[in-house]
C-alpha positions as CSV (number, residue, x, y, z in Angstrom):
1,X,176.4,153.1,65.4
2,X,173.8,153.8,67.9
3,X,175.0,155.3,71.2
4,X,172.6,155.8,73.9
5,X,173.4,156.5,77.6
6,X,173.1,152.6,79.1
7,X,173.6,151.1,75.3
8,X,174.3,147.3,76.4
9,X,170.9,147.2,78.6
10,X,168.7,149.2,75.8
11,X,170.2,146.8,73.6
12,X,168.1,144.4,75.4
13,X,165.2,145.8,74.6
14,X,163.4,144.4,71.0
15,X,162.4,147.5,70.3
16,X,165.3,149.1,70.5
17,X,167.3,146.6,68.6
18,X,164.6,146.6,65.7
19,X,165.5,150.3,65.5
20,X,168.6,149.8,65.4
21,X,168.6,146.8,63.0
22,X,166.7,149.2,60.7
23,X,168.7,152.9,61.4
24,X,172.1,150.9,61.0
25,X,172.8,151.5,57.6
26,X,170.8,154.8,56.8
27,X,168.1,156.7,58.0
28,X,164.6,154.9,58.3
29,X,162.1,157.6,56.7
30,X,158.4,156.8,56.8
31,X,156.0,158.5,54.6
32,X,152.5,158.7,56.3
33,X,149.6,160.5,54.3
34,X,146.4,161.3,56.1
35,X,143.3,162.6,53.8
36,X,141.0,165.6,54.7
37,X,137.6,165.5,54.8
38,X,135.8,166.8,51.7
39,X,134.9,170.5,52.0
40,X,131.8,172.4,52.6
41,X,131.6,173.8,49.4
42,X,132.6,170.3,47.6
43,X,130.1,168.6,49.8
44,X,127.4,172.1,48.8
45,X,128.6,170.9,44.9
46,X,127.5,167.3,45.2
47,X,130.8,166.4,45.0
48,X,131.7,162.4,44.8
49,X,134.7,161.4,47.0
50,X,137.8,160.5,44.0
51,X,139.7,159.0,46.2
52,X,139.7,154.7,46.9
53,X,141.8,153.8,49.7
54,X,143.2,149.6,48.8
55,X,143.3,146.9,51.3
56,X,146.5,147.5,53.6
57,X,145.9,151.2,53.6
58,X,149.1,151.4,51.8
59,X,147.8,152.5,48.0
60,X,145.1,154.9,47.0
61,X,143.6,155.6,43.8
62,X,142.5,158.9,42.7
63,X,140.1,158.8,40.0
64,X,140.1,162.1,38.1
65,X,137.2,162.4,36.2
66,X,138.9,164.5,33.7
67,X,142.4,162.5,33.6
68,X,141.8,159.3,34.5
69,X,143.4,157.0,37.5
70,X,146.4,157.4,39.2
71,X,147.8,155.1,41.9
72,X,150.2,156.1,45.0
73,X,152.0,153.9,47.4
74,X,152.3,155.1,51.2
75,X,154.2,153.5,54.3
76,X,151.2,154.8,55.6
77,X,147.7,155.9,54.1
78,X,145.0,157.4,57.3
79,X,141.5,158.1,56.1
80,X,139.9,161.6,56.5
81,X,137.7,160.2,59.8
82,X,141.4,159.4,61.6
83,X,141.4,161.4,64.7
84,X,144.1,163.2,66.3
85,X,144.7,160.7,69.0
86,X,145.0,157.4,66.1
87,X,147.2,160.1,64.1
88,X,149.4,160.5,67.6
89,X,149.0,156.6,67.9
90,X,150.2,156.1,64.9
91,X,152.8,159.0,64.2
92,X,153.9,160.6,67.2
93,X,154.1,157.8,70.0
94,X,156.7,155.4,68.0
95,X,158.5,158.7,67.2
96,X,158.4,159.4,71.1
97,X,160.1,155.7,71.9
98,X,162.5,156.1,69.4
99,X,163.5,159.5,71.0
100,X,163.0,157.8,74.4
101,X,165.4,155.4,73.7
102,X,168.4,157.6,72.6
103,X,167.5,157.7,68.8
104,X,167.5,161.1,66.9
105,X,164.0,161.4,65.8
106,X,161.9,163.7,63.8
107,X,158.2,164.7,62.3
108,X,157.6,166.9,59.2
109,X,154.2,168.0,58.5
110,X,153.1,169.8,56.0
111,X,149.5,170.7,55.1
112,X,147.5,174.1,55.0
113,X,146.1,174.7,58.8
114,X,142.8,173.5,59.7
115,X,142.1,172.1,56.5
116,X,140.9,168.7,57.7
């Protein structure tokens, strides 16, 4: 059960019990994928982008010129122009009012250091 420090005013709160509706029975992970920009050397190589992002931004294709198509589904799919303040609107400010409102939280990244 969700315990906060005031629980039967946050309760209240929509947000809160929509969080808790959906925490309740399990944890509520989120898989976001954000794509980096093409490289200087793929862009020096004339590379063509492989990648099709589907209405919803929730699927992507990759189209692999040497194996074909391959689709994969997302919570979350951000295109290689999102910024780092739509990435923290997106990612980190929900997390941040979860946390706010007395909900363990976390963010796992993962992806090679200035690489987009």
């Amino acid at each position: 059960m969700l315990k906060t420090t005031n629980q039967n005013d946050e309760m209240d709160d929509p947000h809160v019990q929509r969080l808790f509706n959906e925490i309740k029975d399990g944890s509520r992970i989120r898989v976001i994928l954000r794509l980096r920009p093409m490289s200087k050397i793929e862009m020096s190589r004339r590379s063509r982008r492989c990648i099709e992002i589907h209405e919803g931004a929730r699927n992507f294709t990759v189209d692999s010129p040497l194996d074909g198509e391959f689709d994969f589904c997302y919570d979350q799919v951000l295109d290689s122009d999102t910024t780092q303040d739509a990435m923290f609107t997106e990612v980190g400010n929900p997390v941040v009012q979860n946390v706010l409102a007395g909900i363990n939280c976390s963010v796992i990244t993962y992806g090679a250091t200035m690489s987009g």
